[in-house]
C-alpha positions as CSV (number, residue, x, y, z in Angstrom):
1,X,2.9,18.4,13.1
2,X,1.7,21.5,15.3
3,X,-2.3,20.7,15.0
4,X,-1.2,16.9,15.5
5,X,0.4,17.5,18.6
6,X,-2.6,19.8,19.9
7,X,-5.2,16.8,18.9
8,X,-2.7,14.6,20.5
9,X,-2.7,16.4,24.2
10,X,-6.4,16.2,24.2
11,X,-7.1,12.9,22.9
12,X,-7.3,10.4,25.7
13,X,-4.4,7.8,26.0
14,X,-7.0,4.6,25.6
15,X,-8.5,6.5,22.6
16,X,-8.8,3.4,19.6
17,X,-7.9,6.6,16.9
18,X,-4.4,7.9,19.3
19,X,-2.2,5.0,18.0
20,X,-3.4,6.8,14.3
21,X,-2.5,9.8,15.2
22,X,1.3,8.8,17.1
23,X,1.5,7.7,13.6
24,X,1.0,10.2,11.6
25,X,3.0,12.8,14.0
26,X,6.2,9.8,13.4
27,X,5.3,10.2,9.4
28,X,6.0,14.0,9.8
29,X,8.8,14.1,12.2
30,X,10.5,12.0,9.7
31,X,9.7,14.2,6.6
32,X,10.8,17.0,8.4
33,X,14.2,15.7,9.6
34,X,14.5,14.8,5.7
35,X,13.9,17.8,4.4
36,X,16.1,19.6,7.0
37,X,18.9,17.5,5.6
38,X,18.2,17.8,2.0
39,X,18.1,21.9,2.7
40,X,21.4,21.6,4.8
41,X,23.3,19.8,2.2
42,X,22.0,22.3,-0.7
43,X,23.0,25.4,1.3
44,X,26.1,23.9,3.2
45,X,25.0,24.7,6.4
46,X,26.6,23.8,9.4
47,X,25.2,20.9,11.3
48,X,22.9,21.5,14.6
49,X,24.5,19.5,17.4
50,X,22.0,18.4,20.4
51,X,22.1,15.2,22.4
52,X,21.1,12.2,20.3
53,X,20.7,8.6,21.5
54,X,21.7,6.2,18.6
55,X,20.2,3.2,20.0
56,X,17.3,5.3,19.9
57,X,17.6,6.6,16.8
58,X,18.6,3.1,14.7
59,X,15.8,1.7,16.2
60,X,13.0,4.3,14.8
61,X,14.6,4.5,11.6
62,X,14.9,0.4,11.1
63,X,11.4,0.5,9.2
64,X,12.7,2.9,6.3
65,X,15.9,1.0,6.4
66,X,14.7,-2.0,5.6
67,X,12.7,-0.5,2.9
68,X,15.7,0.6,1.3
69,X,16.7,-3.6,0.5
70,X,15.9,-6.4,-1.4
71,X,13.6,-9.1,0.3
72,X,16.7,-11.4,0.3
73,X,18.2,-9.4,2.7
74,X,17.8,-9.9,6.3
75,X,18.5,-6.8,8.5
76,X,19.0,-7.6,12.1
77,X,20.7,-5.3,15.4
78,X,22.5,-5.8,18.2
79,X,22.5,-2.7,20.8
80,X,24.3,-2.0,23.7
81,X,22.6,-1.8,26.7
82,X,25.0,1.0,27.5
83,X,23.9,4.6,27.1
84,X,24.8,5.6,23.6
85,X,24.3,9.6,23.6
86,X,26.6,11.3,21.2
87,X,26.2,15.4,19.9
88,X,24.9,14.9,16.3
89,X,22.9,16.2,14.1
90,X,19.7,13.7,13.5
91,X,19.0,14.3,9.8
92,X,22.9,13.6,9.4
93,X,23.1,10.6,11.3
94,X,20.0,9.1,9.4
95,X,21.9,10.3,6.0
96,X,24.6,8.1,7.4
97,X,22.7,4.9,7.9
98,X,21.0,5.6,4.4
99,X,24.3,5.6,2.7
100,X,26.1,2.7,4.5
101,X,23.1,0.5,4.3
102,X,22.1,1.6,0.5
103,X,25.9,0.6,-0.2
104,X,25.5,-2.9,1.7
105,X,22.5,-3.4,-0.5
106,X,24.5,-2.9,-3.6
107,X,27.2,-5.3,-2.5
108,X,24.6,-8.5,-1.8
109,X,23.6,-8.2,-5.2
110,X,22.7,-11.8,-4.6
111,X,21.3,-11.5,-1.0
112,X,22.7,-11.9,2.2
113,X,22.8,-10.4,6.2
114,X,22.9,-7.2,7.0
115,X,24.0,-6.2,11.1
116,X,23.8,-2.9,12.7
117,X,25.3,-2.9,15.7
118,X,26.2,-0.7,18.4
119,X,28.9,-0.7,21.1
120,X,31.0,2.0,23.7
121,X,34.8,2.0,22.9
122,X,37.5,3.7,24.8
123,X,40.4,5.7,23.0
124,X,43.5,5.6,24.7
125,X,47.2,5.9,23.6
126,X,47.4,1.7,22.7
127,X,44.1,2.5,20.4
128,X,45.8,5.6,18.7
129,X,49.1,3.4,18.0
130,X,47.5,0.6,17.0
131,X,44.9,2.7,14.4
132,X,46.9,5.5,13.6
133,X,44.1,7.8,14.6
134,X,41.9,9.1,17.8
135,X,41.5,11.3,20.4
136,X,41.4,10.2,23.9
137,X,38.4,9.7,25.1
138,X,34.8,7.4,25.0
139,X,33.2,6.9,22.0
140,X,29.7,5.2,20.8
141,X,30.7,2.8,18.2
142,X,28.5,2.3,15.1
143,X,28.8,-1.2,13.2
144,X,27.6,-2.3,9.9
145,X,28.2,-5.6,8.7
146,X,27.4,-7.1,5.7
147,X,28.2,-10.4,3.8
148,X,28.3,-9.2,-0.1
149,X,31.5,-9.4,-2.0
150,X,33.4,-7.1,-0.3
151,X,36.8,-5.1,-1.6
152,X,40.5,-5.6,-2.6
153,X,42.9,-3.5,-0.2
154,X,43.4,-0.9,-3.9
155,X,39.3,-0.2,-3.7
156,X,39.0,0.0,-0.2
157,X,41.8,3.0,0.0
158,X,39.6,5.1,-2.7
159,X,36.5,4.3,-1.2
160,X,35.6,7.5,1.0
161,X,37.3,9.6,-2.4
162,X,34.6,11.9,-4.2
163,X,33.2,10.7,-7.2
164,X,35.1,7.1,-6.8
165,X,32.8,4.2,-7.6
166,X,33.0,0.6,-8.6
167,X,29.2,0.5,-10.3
168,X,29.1,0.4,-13.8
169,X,28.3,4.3,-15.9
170,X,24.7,5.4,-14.8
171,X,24.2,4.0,-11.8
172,X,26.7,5.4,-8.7
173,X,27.6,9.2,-8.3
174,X,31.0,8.1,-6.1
175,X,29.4,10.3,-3.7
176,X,27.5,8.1,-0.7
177,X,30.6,7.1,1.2
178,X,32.7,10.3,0.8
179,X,29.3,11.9,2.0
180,X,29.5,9.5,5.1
181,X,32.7,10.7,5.4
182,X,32.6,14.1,5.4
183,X,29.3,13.9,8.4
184,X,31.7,11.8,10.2
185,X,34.6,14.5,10.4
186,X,31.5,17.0,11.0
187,X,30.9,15.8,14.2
188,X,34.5,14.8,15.5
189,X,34.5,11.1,15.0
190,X,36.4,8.5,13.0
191,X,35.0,5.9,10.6
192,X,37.2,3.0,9.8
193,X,36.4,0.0,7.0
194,X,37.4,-3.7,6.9
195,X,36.9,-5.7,3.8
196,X,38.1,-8.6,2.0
197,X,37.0,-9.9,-1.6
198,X,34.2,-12.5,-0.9
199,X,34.1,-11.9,3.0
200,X,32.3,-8.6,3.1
201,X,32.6,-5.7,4.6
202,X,32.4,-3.8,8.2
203,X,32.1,-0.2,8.2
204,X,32.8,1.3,12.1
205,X,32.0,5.0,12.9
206,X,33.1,6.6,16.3
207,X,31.4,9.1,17.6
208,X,32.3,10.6,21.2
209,X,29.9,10.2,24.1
210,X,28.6,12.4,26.0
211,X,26.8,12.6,29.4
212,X,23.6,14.5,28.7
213,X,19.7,14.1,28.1
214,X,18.2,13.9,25.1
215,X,15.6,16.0,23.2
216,X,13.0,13.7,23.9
217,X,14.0,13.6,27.7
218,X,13.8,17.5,28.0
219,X,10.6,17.5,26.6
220,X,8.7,14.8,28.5
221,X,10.2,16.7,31.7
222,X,8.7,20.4,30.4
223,X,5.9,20.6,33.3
224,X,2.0,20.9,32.3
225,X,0.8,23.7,35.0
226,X,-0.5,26.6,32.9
227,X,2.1,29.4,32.0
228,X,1.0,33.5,32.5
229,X,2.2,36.5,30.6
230,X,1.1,38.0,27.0
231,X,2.8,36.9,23.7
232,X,3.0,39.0,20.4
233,X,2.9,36.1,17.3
234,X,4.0,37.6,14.6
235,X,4.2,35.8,11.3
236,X,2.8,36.0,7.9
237,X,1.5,32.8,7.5
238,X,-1.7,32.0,8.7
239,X,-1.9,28.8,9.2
240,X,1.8,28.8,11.3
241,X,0.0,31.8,13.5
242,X,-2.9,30.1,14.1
243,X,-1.5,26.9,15.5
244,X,1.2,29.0,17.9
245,X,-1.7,31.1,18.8
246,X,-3.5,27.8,19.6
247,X,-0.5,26.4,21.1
248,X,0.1,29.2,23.9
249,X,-3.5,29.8,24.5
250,X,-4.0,25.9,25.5
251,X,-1.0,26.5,27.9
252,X,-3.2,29.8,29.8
253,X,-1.1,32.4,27.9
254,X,-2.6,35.7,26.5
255,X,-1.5,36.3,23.0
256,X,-1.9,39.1,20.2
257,X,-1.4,38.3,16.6
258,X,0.8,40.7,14.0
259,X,0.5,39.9,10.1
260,X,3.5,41.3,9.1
261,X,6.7,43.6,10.4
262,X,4.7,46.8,10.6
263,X,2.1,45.2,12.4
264,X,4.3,43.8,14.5
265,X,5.8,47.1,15.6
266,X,2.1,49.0,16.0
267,X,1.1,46.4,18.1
268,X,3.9,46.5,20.1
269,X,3.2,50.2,20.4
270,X,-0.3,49.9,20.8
271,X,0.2,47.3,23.8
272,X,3.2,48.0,26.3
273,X,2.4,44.7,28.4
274,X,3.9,42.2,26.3
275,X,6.4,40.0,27.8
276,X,7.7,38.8,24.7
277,X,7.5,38.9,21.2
278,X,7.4,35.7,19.1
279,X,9.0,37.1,15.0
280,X,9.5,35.3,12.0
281,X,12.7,36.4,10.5
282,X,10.9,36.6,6.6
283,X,8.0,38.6,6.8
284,X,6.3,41.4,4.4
285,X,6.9,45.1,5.0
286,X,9.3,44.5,7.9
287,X,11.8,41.2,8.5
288,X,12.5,40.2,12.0
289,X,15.9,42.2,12.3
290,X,14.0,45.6,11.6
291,X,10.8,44.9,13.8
292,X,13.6,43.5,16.4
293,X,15.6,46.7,16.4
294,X,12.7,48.9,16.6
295,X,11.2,46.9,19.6
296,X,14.5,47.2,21.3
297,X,14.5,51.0,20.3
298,X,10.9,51.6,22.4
299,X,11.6,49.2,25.0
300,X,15.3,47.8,25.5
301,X,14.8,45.4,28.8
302,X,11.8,43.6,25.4
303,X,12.4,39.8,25.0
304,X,12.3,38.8,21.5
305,X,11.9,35.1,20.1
306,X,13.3,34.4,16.5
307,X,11.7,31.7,14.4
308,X,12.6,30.7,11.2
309,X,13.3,27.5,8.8
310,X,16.6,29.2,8.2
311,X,19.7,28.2,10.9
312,X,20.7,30.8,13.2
313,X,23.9,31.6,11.2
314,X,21.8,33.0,8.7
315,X,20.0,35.4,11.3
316,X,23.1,36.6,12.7
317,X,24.6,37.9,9.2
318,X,21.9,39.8,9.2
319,X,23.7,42.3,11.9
320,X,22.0,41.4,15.0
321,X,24.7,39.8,18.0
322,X,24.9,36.1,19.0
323,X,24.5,36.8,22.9
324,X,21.0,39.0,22.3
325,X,19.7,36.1,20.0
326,X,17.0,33.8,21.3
327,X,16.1,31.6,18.5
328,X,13.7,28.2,17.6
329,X,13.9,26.3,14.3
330,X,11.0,26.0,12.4
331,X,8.8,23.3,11.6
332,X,7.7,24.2,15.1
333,X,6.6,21.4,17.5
334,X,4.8,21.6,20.3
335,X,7.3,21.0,23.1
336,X,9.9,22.6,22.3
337,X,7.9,26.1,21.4
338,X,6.6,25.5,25.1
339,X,9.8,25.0,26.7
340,X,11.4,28.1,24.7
341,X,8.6,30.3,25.4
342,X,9.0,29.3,29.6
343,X,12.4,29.8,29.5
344,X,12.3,33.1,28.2
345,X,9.7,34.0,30.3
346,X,11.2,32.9,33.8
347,X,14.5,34.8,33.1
348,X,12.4,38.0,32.4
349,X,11.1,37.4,36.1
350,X,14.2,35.7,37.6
């Protein structure tokens, strides 16, 4: 993803090879979002909330969806022209689309139309009594409709239970929807389902709205004008050092590379005017707590940037304190290393 971006800034925009390479950037986004999910449901790690636009996201992630049926399917949406920004976690929302749409599959056994549609919705006190449930307030709606055989009112009570399933031995775990479920609750919303037997079903899943720009919004507005100052990289792998080293040098910043902790920490010593320190949290000899600590112990005002493919939580257990933690998930892309690294840098001048 990082050398993809890199090619990507200076290839030309009416280059015939760019649309391959927008491609293959896509590709890896996607991998990476999976494999961020399948590590945060393994370790139960809490979910990373950041501004998300589901029309957005629905509409990249239609392709795989539609991979996911049978060719006597037909998939269609029907978005909102509304904004549709909601705090969610992207991997999760995905793993919800999966699950509702693999279960809509299942229940067309003999083909059919699936919808996915999206819509705002108000909660107010006539919404709570009439549903029993909700807190006042907007909310993006998330629809999906299908015509398969739908459920009996005794099936449709158990269906977000653990382990419940109507497929026959081998072939369901019971746990897709009460997964669903359990995202839903994760990120403050409701999800309500509507079935009758031969009429199909319609899953609903509110999520509140929120005012606020998206990743991709904050990183088209991160300025191109060269940045100043000298950066310590240190990280044990090569290939991850090379590319921020890359990375920062593109953008007209000085850097210094560290293998490991120790090297970290003599370089550090060995050149007093770096303006901030870059540290894996995993390295040989010494992990980014230790070479953070003794940084701090030779220069106090030092700025230190945590990277790992760990979540934050992790780093703080390790003893160090939320408000002098400035941290970036790994895998690394370009824009948002940029943005972090500026950031950092114009409150150590500000």
């Amino acid at each position: 993803m990082g050398y993809a971006s890199l090619m990507q800034i200076k290839m030309e925009k009416d280059n015939p090879l760019r649309p391959y390479l927008d491609q293959i950037l896509s590709a890896s986004r996607k991998a990476a979002d999976l494999t961020q999910s399948l590590l945060a449901f393994s370790r139960k790690q809490p979910v990373t909330l950041l501004p998300l636009d589901i029309n957005s996201t629905i509409g990249s992630t239609k392709k795989l969806l539609k991979r996911l049926l049978t060719e006597d399917i037909d998939l269609s949406t029907s978005l909102t022209r509304d904004d549709t920004v909601v705090m969610a976690d992207r991997s999760q929302v995905d793993q919800i689309l999966f699950n509702l749409v693999t279960n809509a599959r299942d229940a067309m056994p003999r083909g059919g139309t699936l919808t996915i549609k999206t819509d705002i919705a108000e909660i107010d006190e006539r919404f709570t009594r009439t549903h029993g449930f909700g807190s006042p307030g907007q909310y993006v709606v998330i629809t999906i409709l299908d015509t398969g055989e739908g459920m009996d009112e005794a099936t449709r009570r158990k269906i977000f239970d653990p382990f419940f399933t109507t497929k026959e031995t081998g072939k369901g775990t019971g746990l897709g929807l009460a997964t669903v479920y359990g995202i839903v609750k994760q990120h403050n919303g409701y999800i309500t389902v509507q079935s009758e037997p031969g009429r199909g079903s319609a899953f609903r899943i509110y999520l509140p709205a929120v005012r606020a720009k998206t990743d991709h919004e904050q990183e088209a507005a991160i300025p191109n004008d060269p940045g100043t100052g000298t950066i310590l990289i240190a990280e044990d792998n090569q290939e991850v050092r090379r590319f921020i080293r890359e990375a920062l040098r593109e953008y007209g910043y000085t850097t210094i590379e560290a293998v490991d902790g120790e090297d970290a920490v003599s370089k550090f010593r060995e050149h007093r005017e770096i303006d901030l320190v870059i540290v894996d949290s995993v390295m040989p000899k010494k992990n980014g707590r230790e070479v953070y600590e003794e940084v701090h112990r030779m220069d106090p005002r030092a700025r230190v940037l945590f990277m790992s493919g760990y979540t934050k939580d992790v780093i703080l257990e390790k003893g160090i304190e939320d408000g002098g933690l400035d941290f970036i998930a790994k895998p690394l892309t370009l824009d948002r290393l940029l943005k972090k690294v500026r950031e950092l840098l114009a409150g150590q001048t500000g």
